[in-house]
TORLUMPA-962851 format. One line per 8 residues: number of its first residue (from 1); for each residue x, y, z of C-alpha. Coordinates in steps of 0.2 Angstrom, whole numbers. Example, Ala and Ser with C-alpha at 12.3 -4.5 7.8 and 13.67 -1.06 7.14 Angstrom:
2
1 = 62,-22,39 ~ 68,-5,36
This chain:
123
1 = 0,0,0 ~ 7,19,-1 ~ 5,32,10 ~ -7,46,8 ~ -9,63,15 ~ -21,75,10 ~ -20,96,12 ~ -27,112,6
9 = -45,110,12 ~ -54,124,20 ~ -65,136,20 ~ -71,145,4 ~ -85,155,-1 ~ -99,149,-14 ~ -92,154,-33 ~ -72,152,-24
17 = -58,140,-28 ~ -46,127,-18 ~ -34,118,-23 ~ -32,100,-15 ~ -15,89,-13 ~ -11,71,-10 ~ 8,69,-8 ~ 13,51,-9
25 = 26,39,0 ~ 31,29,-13 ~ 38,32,-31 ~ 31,21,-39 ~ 14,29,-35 ~ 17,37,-53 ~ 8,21,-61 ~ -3,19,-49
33 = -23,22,-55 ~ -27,37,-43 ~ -43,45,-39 ~ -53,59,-27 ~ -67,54,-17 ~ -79,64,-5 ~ -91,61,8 ~ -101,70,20
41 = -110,61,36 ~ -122,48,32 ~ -120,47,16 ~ -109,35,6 ~ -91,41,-1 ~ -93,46,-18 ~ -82,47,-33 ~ -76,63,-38
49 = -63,62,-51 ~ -49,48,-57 ~ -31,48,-67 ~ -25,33,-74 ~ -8,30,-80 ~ -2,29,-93 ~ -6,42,-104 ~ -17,52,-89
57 = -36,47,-98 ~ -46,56,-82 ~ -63,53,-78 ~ -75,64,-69 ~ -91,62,-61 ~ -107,74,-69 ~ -109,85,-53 ~ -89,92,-53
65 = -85,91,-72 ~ -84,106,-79 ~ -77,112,-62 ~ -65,101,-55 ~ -49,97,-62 ~ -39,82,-56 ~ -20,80,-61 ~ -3,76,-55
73 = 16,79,-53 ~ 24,62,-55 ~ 42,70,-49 ~ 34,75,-33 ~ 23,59,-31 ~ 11,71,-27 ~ -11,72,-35 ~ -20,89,-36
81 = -40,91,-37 ~ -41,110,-43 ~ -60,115,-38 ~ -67,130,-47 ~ -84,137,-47 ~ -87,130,-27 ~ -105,126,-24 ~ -113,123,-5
89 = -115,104,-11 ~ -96,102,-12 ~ -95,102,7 ~ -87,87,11 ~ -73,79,17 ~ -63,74,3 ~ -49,58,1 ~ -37,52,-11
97 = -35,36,-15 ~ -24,26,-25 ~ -24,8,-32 ~ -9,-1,-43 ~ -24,-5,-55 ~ -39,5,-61 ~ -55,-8,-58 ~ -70,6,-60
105 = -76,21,-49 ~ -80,11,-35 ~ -72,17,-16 ~ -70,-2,-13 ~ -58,-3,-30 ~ -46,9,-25 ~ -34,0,-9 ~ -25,17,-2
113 = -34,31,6 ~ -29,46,15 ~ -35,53,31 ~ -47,64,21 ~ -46,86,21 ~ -62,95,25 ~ -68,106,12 ~ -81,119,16
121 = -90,132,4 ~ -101,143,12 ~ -116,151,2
């Protein structure tokens, strides 16, 4: 498994922008299949946004695309989740996640997960 640690959560005003990272502990988290989750309480974690490797296809889910962009720095081992155009529905705590292969959008595909970064957007 690698090591995950999430930062750059807050709290952001309805229209504002955060920018989320997930720095790695292991190189070879560059081929790993990574993804962004988010969950609020009582409610299941939901998908967000995925980067495969190779060739970086990413995958989005309806309510952030548009919005969101995922991405990554391999030479840092580090993911980003760029959130534009922050709506009050985006409150959430959010998680990276990674897994050595992409098996679909499920949280029970992905075997690494960080300790999660709150997000808030006030309206």
């Amino acid at each position: 498994q690698v090591q995950l640690v999430e930062s750059g959560g807050g709290l952001v005003q309805a229209g504002g922008s955060l920018r989320l990272s997930c720095a790695a502990s292991r190189r070879t988290f560059s081929t790993y299949a990574k993804g962004w989750f988010r969950q609020v309480p009582g409610k299941e974690r939901e998908f967000v946004a995925a980067i495969m490797w190779p060739g970086s296809p990413t995958y989005y889910s309806d309510s952030v695309k548009d919005r969101f962009t995922i991405s990554r720095d391999n030479a840092k081992n580090t993911l980003y989740l760029q959130m534009s155009s922050l709506k009050p529905e985006d409150t959430a705590v959010y998680y990276c996640a990674a897994s050595p292969v992409y098996n679909g959008r499920s949280p029970g595909n992905f075997e690494s997960w960080g300790q999660g970064t709150q997000v808030t957007v006030s309206s």
